[in-house]
N, C-alpha and C positions, 0 to 999 in steps of 0.2 A: 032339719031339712037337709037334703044330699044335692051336692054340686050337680049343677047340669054336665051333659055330656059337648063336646062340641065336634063336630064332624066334617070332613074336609073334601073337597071333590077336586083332581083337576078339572080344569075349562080344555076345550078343542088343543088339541095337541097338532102341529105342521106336519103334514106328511114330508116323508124322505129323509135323506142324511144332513145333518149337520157339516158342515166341511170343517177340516180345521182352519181357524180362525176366521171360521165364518160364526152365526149367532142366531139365535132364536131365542123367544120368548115366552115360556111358560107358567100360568098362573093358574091362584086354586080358589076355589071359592069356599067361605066357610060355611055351614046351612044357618038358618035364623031361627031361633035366635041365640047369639053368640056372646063371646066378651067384649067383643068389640075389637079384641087387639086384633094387630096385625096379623099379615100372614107371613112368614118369612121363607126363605128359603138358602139351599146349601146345597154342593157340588158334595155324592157318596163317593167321588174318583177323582179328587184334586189333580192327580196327574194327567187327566185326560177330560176335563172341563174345567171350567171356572164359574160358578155362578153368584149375581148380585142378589144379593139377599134380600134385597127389596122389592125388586121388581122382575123378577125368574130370570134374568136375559142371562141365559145361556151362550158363553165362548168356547169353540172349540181349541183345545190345545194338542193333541195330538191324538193321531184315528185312534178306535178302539169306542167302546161300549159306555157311554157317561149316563152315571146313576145320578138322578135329579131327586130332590126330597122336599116336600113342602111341612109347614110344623106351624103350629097358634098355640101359643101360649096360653094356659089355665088363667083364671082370676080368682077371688071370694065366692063366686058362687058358679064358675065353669071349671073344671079340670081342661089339662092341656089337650090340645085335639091330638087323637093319635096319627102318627107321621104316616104319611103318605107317599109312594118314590113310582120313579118311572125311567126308563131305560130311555135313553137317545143315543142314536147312533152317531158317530162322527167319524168321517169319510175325507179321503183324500183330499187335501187342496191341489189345486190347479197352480200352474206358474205360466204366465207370461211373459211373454221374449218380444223384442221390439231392437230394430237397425235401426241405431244412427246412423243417416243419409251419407255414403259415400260422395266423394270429391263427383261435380258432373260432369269433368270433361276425363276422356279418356287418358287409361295411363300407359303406357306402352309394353310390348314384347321387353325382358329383364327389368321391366321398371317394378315398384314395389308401390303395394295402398294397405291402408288397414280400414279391417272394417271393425264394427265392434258395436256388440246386441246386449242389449241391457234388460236384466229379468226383471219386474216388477218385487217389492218388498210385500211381505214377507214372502220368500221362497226359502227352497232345500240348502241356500247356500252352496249345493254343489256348481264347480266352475262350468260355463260356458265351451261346448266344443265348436270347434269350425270344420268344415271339407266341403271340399270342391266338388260342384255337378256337373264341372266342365273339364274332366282333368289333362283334357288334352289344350284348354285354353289357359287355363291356370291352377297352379296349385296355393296351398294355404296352410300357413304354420295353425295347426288346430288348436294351441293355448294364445298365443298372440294375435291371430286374425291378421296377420302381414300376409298377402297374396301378392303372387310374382306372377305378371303376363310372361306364358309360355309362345304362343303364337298368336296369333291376330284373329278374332272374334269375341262374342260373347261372354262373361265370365259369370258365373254363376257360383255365389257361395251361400252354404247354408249354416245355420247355428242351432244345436240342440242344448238342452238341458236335461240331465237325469235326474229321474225322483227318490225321493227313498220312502221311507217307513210313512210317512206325512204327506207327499206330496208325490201328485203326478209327475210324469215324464213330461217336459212341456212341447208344447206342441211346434215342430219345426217350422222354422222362418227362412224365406233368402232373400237375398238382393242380386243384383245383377249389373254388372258395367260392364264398358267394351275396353277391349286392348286393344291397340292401336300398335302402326307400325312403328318400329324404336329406328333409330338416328344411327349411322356410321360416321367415324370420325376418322379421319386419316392425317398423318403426322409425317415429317420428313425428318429422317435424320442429318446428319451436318454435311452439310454442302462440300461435295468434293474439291479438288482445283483440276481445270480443262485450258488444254493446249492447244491450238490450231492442227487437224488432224491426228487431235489426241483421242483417245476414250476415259471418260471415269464413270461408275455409276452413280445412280443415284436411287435412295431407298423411302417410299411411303408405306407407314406402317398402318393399317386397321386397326382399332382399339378393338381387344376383344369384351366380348362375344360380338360378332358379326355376322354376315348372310355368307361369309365365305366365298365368295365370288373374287375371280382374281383384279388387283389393282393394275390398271393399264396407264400409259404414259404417252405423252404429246410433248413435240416443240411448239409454243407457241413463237419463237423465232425461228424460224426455217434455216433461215439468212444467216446465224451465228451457230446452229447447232440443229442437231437431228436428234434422237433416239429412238431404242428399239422400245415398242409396245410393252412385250411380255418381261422383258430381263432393265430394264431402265437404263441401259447404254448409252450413255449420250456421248456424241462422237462432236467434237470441233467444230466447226464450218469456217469461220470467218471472225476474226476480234470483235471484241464485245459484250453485252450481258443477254445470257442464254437462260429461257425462262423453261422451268418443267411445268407442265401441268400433271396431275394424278387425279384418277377418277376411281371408283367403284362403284359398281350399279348394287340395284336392291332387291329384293325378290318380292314373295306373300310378308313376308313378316319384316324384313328392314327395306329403308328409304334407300334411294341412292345417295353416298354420300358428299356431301357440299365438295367441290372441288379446292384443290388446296394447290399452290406454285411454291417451285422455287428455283430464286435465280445465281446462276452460277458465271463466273467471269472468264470467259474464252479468252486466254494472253497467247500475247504475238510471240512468233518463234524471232529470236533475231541473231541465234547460232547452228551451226552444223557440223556435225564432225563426224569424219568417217574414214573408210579406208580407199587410196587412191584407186581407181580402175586398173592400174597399170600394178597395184601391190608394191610400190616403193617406201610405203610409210602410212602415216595418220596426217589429213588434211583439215582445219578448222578453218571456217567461214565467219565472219557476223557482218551485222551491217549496222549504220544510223542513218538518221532522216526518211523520209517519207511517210510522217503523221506518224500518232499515236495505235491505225491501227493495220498498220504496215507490217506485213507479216511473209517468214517464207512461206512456201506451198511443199508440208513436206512431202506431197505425194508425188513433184515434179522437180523436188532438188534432188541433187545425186552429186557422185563423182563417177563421170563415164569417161568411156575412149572415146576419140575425134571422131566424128563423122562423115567430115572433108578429109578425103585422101588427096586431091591436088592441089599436093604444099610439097616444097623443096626443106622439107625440114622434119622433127619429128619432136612430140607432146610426153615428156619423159614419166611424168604425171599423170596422162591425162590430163580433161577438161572439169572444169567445177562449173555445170550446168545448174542455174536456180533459177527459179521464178519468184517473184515476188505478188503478191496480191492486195489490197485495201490502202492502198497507198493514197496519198494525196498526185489527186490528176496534176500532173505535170511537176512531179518535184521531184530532187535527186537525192539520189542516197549514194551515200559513201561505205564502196564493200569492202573486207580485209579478208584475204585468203594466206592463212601458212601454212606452205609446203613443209615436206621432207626437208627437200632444199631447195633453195634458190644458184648453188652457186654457180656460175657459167650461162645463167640461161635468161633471155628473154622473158619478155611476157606478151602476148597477145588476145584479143577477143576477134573473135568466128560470127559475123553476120552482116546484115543490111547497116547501110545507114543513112543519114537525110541527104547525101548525093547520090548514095545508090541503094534505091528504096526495094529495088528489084533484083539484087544479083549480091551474093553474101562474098565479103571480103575479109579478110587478116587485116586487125588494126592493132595499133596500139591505143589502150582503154584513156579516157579522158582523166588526165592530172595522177598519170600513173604513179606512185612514190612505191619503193623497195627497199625495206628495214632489215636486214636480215634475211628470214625466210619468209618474209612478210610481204604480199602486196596489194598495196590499196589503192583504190581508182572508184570514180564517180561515174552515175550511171543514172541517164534524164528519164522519166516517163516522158515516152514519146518524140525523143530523141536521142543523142549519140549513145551506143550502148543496151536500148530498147530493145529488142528484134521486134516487134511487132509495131514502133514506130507510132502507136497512136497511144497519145494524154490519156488514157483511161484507167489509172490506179493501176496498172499490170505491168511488171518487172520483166522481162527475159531476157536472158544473159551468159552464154557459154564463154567462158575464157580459161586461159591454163598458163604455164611455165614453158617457153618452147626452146629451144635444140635445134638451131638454125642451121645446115646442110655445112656451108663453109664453117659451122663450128666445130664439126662431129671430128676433127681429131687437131685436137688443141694442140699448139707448141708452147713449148717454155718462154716466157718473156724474159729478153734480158731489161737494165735497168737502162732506162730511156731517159736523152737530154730531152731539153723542153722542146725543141724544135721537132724532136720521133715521137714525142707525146701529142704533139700537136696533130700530126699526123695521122697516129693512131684514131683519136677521134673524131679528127672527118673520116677516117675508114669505119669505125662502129654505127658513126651519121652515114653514111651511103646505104650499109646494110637496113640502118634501122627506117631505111627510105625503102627500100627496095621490098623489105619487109611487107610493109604499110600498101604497095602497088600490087603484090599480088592479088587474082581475083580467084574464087571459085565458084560456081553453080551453086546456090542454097539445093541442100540431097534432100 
């Protein structure tokens, strides 16, 4: 007797592609009656399927045409059923693309985020690119995903993926955050030193990048110092600590920046030195006492010519006219004026005083002493030596070296017993009386 035949059919087959690594299921039926065994099956294009041999489930591994084959084994009284195949196609896979959520509060103009989009497995393996849809709000390192706020608005960045031989191009993704305005930071560089009617400047710098807008400048002490706006000049006023402020304002895209001081220390003048009115030489000035912030006024010391011409004498020097300012109300200072020289001559001060409050007079200065070409004399706010006569921290002061009439053409002394010396100096006391009596009109 001769073996049965046995004969194979596939069952319904899915319409469409297979994707790669995607799967389907195909199986065969043997007709009846059979050997019973199984049916098996096997991939004709290992390269471009895989199939379980038990059960058809078909994997795609890479696109192209997969040959499927179903087979039954013979027995004693079946020979093997003849193979049977069938073509499946297998078609591109798809790749998906997914953003991790960005930071949610905004990041600023030059500030920097990363974004970063994650393809689902299995894909092409090819990298992730990034680019901006905003590119006037930001741009975006296309391997990194580091985005920098350009200007203030919206940012929009998108992620692609390329496909190849296997897999789709995957389908674009964005996200979107807002830039926000970025921060100016202003810095001072080192604090200069400032003198009572001195200038020094002073410098705040912008951290760059900035709105570019210029940094302006304030005294917040009026009272010890000024400055100019645009150039940062700060000019003296008055002893003490002189505080800068610096500002910058901000535009569309930066804040205005936080205001930043700084304080510099206004010192008291308490010397002068210059050339006499008269061109005889170099005269120096200083003084002590009257508080810590006692200071001259160099805008109103000088060394001038007299201004009182009704004087029986003459100012070989000139006057060494100062003011003083910030003094302690009603205190004295002790001034030192050296001349060229002193030799031959007097010394007197030119103005009011608390018996003649109204009509300026030739005195000699309170506790006058004469070292050389040195001389020093005391001098009250608000009394002897004041001209203005009122306790109010304010100094004025004209005094000089003087060339009294009877001196202007000197004889040789010869050497005097005690009794012609004696003499002698009630004659220097009469003069230094007569001196002291003269009056003249304040000019």
């Amino acid at each position: 007797m001769l073996k049965g035949a046995q004969t194979l059919s596939f069952n319904a087959i899915p319409p469409g592609p297979v994707l790669v690594n995607g799967t389907v299921t195909i199986t065969a039926t043997s007709a009846i009656p059979n050997s019973g065994l199984a049916v098996t099956y096997s991939s004709l294009t290992p390269l471009v399927c895989s199939v379980n041999s038990t059960s058809g489930l078909i994997t795609g591994l890479t696109a192209g045409s997969c040959g499927f084959a179903a087979d039954q084994a013979g027995n004693t009284n079946y020979n093997a059923a003849t193979q049977i195949t069938v073509n499946v196609a297998i078609g591109k896979a798809n790749q998906t693309l997914t953003f991790i959520p960005p930071p949610a509060a905004p990041f600023l103009v030059n500030g920097t985020i990363t974004v970063n989009a994650t393809s689902a497995t299995p894909n092409s393996g090819n990298a992730i690119a990034y680019s901006s849809l905003t590119a006037t709000v930001c741009s975006v390192n296309a391997t990194s995903g580091v985005v920098t706020g350009l200007t203030v608005g919206t940012c929009t960045v998108a992620a692609d993926q390329a496909g190849n031989a296997n897999y789709n191009a995957a389908t674009q993704i964005t996200v979107s955050t807002s830039v926000g305005k970025a921060a100016q930071t202003l810095t001072f560089g080192a604090a200069p030193t400032l003198t009572v009617g001195g200038t020094a400047t002073v410098v705040a710098t912008s951290a760059a990048p900035n709105s570019g807008n210029p940094v302006t400048y304030t005294s917040t002490t009026p009272l010890v110092c000024s400055v100019n706006s645009a150039s940062g000049t700060a000019t003296g006023v008055g002893v003490g600590s002189c505080i800068i402020a610096a500002d910058q304002p901000g535009d569309a895209n930066y804040n205005a920046a936080a205001q930043v001081t700084q304080s510099l220390t206004v010192g008291a003048i308490t010397t002068f030195t210059g050339t006499t009115a008269t061109g005889t030489g170099t005269a120096t000035a200083s003084f002590t006492g009257g508080g810590s912030t006692c200071t001259f006024d160099p805008a109103n010391t000088a060394l001038v010519l007299p201004t009182a011409t009704n004087f029986s004498g003459s100012f070989p020097h000139g006057w060494f006219k100062f003011r003083l300012f910030g003094c302690t109300s009603g205190s004295t200072v002790r001034v030192s004026v050296t001349w060229p020289t002193l030799a031959g001559l007097g010394y007197l001060k030119f103005g009011p005083t608390p018996t003649s409050p109204t009509t300026s007079v030739y005195y000699v200065p309170a506790n006058l002493a004469v070292s050389g070409n040195t001389a020093s004399f005391d001098v009250t706010d608000g009394g002897l030596g004041d001209n203005d006569l009122l306790a109010n921290g304010v100094i004025a002061d004209p005094s000089g070296p003087v060339l009294l009439a009877i001196q202007a053409a000197p004889l040789p002394v010869p050497t005097l017993n005690t009794a012609a010396l004696a003499m002698l100096l009630l004659a220097l006391g009469w003069l230094a009386v007569r001196a002291r009596q003269t009056r003249t009109t304040l000019r």
